[in-house]
One Martini backbone bead per residue (centre of mass of N, CA, C, O) as a GRO file, in nm:
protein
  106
    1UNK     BB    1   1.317   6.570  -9.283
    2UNK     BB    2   1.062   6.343  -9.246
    3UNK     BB    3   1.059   6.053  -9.040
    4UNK     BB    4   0.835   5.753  -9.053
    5UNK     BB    5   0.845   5.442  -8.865
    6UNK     BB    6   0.699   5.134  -8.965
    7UNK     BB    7   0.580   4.831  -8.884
    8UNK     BB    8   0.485   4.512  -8.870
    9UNK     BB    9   0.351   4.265  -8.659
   10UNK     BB   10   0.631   4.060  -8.732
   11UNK     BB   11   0.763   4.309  -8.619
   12UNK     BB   12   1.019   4.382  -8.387
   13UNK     BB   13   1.064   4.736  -8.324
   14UNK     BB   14   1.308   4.941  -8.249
   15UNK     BB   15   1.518   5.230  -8.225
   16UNK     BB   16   1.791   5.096  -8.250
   17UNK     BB   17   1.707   4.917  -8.493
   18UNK     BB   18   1.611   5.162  -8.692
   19UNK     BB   19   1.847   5.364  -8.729
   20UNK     BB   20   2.000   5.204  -8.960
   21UNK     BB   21   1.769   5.292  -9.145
   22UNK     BB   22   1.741   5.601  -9.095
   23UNK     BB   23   2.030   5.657  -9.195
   24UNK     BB   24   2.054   5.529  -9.484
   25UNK     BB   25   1.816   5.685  -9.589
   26UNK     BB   26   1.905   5.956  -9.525
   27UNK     BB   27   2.179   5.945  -9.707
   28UNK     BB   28   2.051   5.871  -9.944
   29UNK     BB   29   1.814   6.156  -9.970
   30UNK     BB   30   1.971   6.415  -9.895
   31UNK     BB   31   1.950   6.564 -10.187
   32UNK     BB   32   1.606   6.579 -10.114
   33UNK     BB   33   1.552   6.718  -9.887
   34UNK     BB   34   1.427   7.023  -9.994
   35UNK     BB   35   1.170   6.843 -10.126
   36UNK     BB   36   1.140   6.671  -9.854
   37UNK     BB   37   0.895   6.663  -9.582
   38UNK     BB   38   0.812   6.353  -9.603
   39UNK     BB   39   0.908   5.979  -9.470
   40UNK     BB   40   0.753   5.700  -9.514
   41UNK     BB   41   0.804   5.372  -9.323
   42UNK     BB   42   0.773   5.005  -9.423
   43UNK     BB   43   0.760   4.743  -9.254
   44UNK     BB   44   0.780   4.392  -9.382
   45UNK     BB   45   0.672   4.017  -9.342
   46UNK     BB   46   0.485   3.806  -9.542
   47UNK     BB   47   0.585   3.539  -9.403
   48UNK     BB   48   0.622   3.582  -9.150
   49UNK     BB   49   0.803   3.294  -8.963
   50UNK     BB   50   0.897   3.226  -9.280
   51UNK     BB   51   1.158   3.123  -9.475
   52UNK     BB   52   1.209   3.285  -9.726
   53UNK     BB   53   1.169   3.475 -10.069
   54UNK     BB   54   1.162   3.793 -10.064
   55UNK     BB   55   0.951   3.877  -9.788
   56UNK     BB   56   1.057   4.156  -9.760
   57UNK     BB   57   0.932   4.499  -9.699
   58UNK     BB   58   0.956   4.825  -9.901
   59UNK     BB   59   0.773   5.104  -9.798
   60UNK     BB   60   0.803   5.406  -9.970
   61UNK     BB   61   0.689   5.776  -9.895
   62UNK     BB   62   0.693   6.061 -10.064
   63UNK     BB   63   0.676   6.399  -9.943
   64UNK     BB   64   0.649   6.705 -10.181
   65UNK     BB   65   0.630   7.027 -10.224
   66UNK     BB   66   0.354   7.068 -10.392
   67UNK     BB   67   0.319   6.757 -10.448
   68UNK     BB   68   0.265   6.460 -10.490
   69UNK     BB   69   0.286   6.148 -10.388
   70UNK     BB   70   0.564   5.879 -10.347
   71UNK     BB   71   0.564   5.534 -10.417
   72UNK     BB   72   0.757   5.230 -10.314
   73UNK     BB   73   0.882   4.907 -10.366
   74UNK     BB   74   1.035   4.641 -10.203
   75UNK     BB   75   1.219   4.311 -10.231
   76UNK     BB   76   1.373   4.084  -9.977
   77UNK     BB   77   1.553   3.890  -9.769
   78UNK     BB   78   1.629   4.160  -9.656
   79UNK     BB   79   1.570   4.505  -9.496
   80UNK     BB   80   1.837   4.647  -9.568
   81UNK     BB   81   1.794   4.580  -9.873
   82UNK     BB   82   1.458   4.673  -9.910
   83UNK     BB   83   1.578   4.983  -9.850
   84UNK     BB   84   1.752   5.028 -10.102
   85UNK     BB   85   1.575   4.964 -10.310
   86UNK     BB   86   1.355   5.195 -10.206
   87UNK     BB   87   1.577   5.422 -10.277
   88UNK     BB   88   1.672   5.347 -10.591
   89UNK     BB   89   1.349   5.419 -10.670
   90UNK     BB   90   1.329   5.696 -10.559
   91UNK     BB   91   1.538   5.822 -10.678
   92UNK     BB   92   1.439   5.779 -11.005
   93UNK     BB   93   1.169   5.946 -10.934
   94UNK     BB   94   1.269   6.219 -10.866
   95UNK     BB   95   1.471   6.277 -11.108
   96UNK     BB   96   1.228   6.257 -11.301
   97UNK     BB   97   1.031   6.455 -11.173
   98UNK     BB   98   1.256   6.726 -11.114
   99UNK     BB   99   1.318   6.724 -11.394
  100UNK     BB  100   1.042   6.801 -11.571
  101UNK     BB  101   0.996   7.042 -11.361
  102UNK     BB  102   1.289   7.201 -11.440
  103UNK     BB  103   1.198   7.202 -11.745
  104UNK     BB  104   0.932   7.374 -11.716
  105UNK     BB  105   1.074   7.635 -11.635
  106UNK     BB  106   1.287   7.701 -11.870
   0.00000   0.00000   0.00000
């Protein structure tokens, strides 16, 4: 499973910045690496330089093996927080599609 990690212009990220956020995902995800061929991971922050609430944003695409891609969106106060909803959404579309999948072959 390929993580593919991208930030919005008004976040500065680096290497050592997303590690902990792509080490999050990684584990929150390993159940589905074997169907999971490759994962975008967008970060951004809404409001620019001002502080609101909910304005960072965390949008996962996942590729799977011979299916169309899945995306979801997560919004919170922090990047971390925006990218655990953004995992808890896409375990969630996962489970569903993967069920469906396997309830049609047996």
């Amino acid at each position: 499973m390929t993580i593919q990690f991208n930030t919005g212009n008004n976040i500065t990220g680096s290497e050592e910045q997303s590690a902990p956020l792509i080490a999050l995902i990684s584990d929150g995800l390993s159940r589905f690496s074997a169907q999971i061929t490759r994962l975008e991971v967008h970060l951004s922050d809404e409001d620019g330089n001002k502080d609101g609430l909910n304005d960072k944003r965390c949008m996962i695409e996942a590729r799977l093996e011979g299916m169309q891609p899945i995306a979801v969106t997560s919004h919170a106060n922090t990047h971390e927080q925006a990218v655990e909803g953004a995992i808890d959404k896409l375990m969630t579309s996962l489970e569903t599609i993967l069920g469906r999948k396997k309830s049609k072959i047996i």
